[in-house]
C-alpha positions as YAML, in Angstrom:
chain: A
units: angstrom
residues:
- id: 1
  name: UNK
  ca: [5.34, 14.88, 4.01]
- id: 2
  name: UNK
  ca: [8.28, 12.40, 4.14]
- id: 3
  name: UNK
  ca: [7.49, 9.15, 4.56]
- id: 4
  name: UNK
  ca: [10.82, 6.92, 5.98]
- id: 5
  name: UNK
  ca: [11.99, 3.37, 4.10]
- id: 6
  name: UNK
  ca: [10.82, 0.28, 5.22]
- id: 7
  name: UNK
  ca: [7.45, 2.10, 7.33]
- id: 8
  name: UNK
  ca: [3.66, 1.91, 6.31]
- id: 9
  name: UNK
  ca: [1.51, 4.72, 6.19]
- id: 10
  name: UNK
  ca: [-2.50, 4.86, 7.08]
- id: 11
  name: UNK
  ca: [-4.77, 7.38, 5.91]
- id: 12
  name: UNK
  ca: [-7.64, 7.69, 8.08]
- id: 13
  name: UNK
  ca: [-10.59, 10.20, 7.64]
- id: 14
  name: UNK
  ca: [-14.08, 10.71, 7.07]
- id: 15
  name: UNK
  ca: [-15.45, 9.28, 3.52]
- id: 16
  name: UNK
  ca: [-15.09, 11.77, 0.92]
- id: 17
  name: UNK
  ca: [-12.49, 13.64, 2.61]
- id: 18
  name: UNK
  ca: [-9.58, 12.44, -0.14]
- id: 19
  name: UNK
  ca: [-7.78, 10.14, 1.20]
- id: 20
  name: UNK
  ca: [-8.39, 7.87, -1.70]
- id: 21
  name: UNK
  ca: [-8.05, 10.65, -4.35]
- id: 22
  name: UNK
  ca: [-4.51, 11.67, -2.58]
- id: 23
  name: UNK
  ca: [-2.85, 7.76, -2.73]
- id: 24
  name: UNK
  ca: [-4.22, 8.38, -6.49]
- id: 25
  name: UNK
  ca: [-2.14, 11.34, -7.03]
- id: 26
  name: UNK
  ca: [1.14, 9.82, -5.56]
- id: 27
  name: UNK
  ca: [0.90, 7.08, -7.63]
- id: 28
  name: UNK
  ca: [-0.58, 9.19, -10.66]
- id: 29
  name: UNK
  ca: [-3.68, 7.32, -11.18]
- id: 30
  name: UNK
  ca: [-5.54, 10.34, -11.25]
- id: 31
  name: UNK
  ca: [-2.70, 13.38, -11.76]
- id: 32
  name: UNK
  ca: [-3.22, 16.42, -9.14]
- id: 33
  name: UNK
  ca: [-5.32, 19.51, -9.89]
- id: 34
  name: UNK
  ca: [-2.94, 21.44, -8.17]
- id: 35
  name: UNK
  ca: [0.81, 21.52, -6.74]
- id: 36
  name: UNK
  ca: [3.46, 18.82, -7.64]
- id: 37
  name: UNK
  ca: [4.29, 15.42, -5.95]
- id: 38
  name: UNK
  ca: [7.36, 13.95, -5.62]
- id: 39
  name: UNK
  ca: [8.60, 10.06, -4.96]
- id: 40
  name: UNK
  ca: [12.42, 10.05, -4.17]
- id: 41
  name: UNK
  ca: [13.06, 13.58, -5.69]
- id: 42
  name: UNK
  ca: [11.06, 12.68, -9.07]
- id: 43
  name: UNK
  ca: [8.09, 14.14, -10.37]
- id: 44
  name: UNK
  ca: [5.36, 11.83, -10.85]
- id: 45
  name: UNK
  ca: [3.15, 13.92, -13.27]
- id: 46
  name: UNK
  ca: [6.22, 14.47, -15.19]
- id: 47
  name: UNK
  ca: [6.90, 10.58, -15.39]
- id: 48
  name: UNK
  ca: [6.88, 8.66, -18.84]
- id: 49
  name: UNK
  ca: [4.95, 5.59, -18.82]
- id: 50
  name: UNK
  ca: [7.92, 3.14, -18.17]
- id: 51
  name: UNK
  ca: [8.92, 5.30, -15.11]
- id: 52
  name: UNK
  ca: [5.45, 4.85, -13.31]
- id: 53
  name: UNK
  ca: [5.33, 0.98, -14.30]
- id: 54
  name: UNK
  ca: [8.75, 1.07, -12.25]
- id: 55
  name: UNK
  ca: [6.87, 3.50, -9.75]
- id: 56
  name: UNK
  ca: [4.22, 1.16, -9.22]
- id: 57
  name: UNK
  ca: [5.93, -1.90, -8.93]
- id: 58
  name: UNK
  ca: [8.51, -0.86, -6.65]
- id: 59
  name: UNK
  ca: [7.90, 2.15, -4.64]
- id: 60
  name: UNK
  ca: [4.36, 2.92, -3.97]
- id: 61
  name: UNK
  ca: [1.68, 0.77, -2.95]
- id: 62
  name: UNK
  ca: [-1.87, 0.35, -2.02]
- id: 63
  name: UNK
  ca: [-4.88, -1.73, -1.19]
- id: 64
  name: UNK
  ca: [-8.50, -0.90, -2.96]
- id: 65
  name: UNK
  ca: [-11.33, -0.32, -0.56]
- id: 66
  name: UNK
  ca: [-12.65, -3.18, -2.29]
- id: 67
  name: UNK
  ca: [-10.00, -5.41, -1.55]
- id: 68
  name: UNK
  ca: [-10.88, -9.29, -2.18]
- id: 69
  name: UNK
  ca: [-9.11, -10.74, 0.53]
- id: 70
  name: UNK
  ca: [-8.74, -15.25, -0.24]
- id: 71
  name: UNK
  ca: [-10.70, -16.35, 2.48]
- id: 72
  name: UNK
  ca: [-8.26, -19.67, 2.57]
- id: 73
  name: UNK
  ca: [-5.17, -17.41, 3.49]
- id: 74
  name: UNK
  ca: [-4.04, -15.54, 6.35]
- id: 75
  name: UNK
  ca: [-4.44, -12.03, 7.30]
- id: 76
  name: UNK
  ca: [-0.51, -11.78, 6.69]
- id: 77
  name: UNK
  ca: [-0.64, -14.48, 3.57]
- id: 78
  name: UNK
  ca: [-3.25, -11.63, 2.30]
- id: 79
  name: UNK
  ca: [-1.32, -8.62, 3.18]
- id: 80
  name: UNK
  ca: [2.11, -10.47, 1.75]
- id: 81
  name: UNK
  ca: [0.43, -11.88, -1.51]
- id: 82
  name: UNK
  ca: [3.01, -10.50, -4.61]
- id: 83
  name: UNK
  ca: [0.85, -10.31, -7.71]
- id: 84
  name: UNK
  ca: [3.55, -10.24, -10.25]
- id: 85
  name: UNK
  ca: [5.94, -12.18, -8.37]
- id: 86
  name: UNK
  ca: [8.03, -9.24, -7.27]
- id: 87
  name: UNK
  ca: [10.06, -10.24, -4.48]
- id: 88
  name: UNK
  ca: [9.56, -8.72, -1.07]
- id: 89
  name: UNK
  ca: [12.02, -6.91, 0.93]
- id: 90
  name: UNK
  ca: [12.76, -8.66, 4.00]
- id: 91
  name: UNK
  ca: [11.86, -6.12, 6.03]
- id: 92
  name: UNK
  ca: [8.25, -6.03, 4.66]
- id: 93
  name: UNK
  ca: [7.68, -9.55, 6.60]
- id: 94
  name: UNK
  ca: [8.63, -8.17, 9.74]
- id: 95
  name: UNK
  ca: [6.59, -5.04, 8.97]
- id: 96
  name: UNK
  ca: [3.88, -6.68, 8.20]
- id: 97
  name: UNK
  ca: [3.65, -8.71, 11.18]
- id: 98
  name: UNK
  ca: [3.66, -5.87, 13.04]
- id: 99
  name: UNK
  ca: [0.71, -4.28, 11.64]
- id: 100
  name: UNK
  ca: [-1.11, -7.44, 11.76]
- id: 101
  name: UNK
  ca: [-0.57, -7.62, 15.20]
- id: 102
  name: UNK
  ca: [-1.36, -3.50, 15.52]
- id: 103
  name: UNK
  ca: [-4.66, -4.19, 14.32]
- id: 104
  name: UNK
  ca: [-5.04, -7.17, 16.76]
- id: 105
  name: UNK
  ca: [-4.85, -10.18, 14.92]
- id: 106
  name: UNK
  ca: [-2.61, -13.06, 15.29]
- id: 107
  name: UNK
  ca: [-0.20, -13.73, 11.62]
- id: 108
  name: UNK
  ca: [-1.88, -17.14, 11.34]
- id: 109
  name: UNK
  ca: [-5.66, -15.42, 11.62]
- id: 110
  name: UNK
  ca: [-7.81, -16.46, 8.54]
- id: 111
  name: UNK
  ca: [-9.95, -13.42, 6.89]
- id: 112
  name: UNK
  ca: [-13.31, -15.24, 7.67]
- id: 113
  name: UNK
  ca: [-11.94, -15.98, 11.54]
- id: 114
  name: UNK
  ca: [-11.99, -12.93, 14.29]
- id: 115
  name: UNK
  ca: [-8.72, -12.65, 16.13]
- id: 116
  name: UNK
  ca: [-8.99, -14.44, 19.86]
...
């Protein structure tokens, strides 16, 4: 699977079809009983530590199932919110924006409000 720059991906299945378990293996928090995976031609199970930090910071992402959203922010605030204070790319805003409004909420909906 290739997935392009500057796109988001969505895995959507039943529970306990490993979804969860695959994001884990791309990112090597759990490393892959079987076959190899590759971010931009490396091999994650062969990454040193200081390779996956860089990994993880700057190439692959992802949000918990149990995510604790701030209830005083946005839906994009949330979605936008840097941790570590790693700067975005500027075509993350726009990206994000469009997948807020994909999933039918406004950029200035609140995580306790329901879209109008």
């Amino acid at each position: 699977m290739v997935v392009e720059p500057g796109t988001f991906l969505v895995l959507l299945g039943p529970s306990g079809s490993g979804k969860s378990t695959l994001v884990r293996c791309v990112n090597r928090l759990v490393p892959p009983t079987d076959g190899r995976v590759y971010v931009d031609g490396e091999d994650v199970v062969a990454m040193r530590p200081e390779a996956l930090r860089h990994l993880r910071r700057h190439k692959v992402s992802m949000v918990f199932q149990q995510f604790a959203l701030l209830p005083h922010r946005t839906v994009l605030d949330n979605a936008a919110l840097r941790l570590s204070g790693l700067p975005l790319l500027p075509t993350w805003e726009d990206g994000l924006q469009r997948l807020v409004r994909a999933l039918g909420a406004s950029a200035g909906t609140g995580v306790g409000k329901a879209p109008q």
